[in-house]
C-alpha positions, 0 to 999 in steps of 0.5 A, spaced: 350 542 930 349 535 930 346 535 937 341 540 936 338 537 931 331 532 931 328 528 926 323 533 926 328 538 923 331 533 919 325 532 915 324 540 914 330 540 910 329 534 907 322 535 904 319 530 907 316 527 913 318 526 919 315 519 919 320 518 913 325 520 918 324 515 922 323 510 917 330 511 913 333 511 921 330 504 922 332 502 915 325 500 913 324 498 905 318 503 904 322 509 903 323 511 895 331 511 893 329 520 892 327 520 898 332 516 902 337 519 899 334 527 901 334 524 908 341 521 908 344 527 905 342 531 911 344 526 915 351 527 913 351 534 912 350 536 919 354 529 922 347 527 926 348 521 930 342 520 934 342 517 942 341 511 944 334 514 948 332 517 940 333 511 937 329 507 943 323 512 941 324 512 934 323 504 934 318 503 940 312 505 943 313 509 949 307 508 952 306 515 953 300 520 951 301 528 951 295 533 954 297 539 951 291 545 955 291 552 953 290 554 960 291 549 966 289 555 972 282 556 968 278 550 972 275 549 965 281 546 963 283 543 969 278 539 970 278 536 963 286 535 964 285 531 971 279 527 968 284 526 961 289 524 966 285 518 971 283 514 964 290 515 962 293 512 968 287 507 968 288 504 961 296 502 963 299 510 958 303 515 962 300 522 963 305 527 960 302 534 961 304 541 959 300 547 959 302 552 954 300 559 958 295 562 953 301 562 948 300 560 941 308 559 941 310 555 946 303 551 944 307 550 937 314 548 941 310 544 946 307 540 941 314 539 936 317 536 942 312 531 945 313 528 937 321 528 938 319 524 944 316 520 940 309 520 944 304 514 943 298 520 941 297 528 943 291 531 946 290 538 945 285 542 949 284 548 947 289 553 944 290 555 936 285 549 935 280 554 937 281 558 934 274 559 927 280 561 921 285 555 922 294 557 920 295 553 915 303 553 917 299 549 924 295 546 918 301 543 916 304 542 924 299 538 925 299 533 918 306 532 920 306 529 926 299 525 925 302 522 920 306 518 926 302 519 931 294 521 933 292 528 934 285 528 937 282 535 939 277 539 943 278 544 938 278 544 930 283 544 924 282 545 917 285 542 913 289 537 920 288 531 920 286 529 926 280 527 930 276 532 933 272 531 940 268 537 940 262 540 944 256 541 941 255 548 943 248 550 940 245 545 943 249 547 950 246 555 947 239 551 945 238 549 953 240 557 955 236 560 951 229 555 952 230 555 960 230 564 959 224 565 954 221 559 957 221 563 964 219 569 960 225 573 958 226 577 951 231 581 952 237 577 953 243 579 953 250 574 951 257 577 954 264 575 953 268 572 949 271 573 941 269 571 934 274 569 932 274 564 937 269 557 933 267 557 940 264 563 941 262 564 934 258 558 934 254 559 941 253 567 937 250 564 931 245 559 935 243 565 939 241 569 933 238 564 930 233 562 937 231 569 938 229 569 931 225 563 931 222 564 938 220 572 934 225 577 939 229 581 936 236 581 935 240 586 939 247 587 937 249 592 942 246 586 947 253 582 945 259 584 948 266 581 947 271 581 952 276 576 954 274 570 958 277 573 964 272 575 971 275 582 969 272 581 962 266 579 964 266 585 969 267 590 963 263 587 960 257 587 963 260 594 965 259 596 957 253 593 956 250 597 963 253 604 959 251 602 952 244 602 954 237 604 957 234 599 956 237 593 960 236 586 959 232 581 964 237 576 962 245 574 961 248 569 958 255 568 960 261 566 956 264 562 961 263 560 969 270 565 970 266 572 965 259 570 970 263 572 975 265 578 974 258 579 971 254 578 977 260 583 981 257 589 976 251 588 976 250 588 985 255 593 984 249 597 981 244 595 985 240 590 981 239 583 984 240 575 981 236 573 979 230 578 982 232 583 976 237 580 971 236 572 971 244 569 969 246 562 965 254 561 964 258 555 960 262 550 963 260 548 970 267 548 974 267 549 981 266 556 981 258 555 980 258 553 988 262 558 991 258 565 989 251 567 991 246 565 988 249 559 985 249 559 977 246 555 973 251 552 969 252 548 962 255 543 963 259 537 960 260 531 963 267 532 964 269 525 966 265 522 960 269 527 956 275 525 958 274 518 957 271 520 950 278 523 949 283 517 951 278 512 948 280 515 941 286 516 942 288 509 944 283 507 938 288 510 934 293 507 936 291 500 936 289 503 928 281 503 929 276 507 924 274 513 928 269 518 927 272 525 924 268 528 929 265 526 936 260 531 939 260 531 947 251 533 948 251 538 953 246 539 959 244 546 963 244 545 970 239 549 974 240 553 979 238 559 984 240 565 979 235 564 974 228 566 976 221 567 972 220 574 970 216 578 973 210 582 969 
């Protein structure tokens, strides 16, 4: 029973940190005689003796920074991975990467085993902390790792005490909506995706308010949800061609992936890009080049993202100030799927 135990279990019997764990471990004073005795009974109860490599990584650092992405097959995550990875290596750190294939599970049991191997600071791209309603027992996860080791986010955590490296999604939303109603456009479609996703749910708010101010009426069955997927943005589109008789000029796609499948339903009815309907998506990966026309994109710098991310990580390391959130600005990139509407 000894062996399959960590700090990080000990801590949970205990009622305590596992930082606590570790402290009482290395026989430091700042631990209050209640806590250690806790601590020590758990230790004894179970026989733990812990290897020499757990020990090495309680008492040192590793020089070693986990990446933790929801997805790494969607080119959104890979390119933030691959940029996250370069100034990693560049600062001196060894990359550990792990993609949690979607599964909030497996995030969780990812996250746990980068603190039992004692990692220098975690990086999540993606997953649960993106989720717009935060679990308060990922809440919880969170705070316990962060008291040893920086945790930095692309997403949010309410309640976590971690730095937030975020896109700023309405001015990403701002750009799309002034580049479509400056050529003209008024009915503006937008597809894909989920509210409870914070994500999806900002870009949503930001819309309505643009049509609002720019006095166009908000049309609810013009936002379709569906999955971040080429299917998703497919049946979307799908739904939207179904669900009314009069079609929008313009789309905007929750991600290069959903544009894809768009831009497949709309020829798939005969109608033409940008000719009939102009499109814009978000991300700006690979795939905005390998469709016709190609897709004007938002786009996030990605290098300077990841260079954004390793820099809070390893100011937290060195115990730096650092803001609580970071914002990444945005830029629409133009290309051949818009067009001015024709009259």
């Amino acid at each position: 029973m000894g062996s399959e135990l960590n700090i990080y279990k000990i801590a949970q019997e205990a009622g305590v940190s596992p930082a606590t764990v570790s402290r009482v471990m290395t026989k430091n004073a700042r631990v209050s005689e209640e806590k250690r005795a806790r601590v020590e009974a758990v230790i004894r109860k179970y026989d733990y003796r812990p290897n020499a490599l757990a020990q090495g990584l309680i008492k040192t650092k590793t020089n070693v920074i986990g990446v933790l992405a929801a997805d790494l097959v969607n080119p959104y995550y890979s390119s933030m991975v691959e940029n996250c990875e370069k100034e990693i290596i560049a600062r001196g750190y060894v990359p550990m990467i792990c993609g949690t294939l979607s599964n909030p599970d497996l995030e969780v049991e990812y996250i746990q085993k980068m603190f039992d191997m004692r990692m220098d600071a975690i990086i999540i791209i993606g997953g649960k902390s993106d989720s717009l309603v935060t679990e308060p027992e990922y809440a919880d996860l969170i705070n316990r790792v962060a008291e040893s080791i920086p945790v930095i986010t692309t997403g949010k955590v309410e309640g976590g005490e971690c730095c937030q490296v975020t896109i700023d999604e309405a001015e990403g939303m701002n750009q799309s909506m002034e580049c479509l109603i400056g050529l003209g456009h008024r009915r503006i479609a937008l597809i894909g995706g989920v509210e409870e996703m914070k994500s999806t749910y900002d870009k949503r708010i930001r819309y309505r308010s643009l049509l609002r101010k720019n006095g166009l009426t908000y049309r609810e069955r013009y936002v379709i949800n569906s999955n971040y997927s080429v299917e998703g943005g497919y049946q979307g589109f799908e739904a939207l061609f179904q669900g009314n008789k009069t079609l929008p000029t313009a789309v905007i796609a929750i991600n290069d992936y959903s544009a894809v499948g768009v831009m497949r339903s709309i020829k798939e009815h005969g109608l033409r890009i940008p000719e009939d309907i102009s499109l814009i998506s978000f991300d700006n990966t690979f795939i905005v080049d390998t469709v016709i026309p190609r897709l004007s994109s938002i786009s996030y710098d990605y290098e300077a993202f990841g260079k954004l991310l390793v820099d809070t990580a390893l100011d937290k390391i060195g115990g730096k100030e650092v803001p609580e959130v970071q914002k990444v600005t945005p830029t629409l990139i133009i290309r051949e799927s818009v067009a001015e509407l024709k009259r």
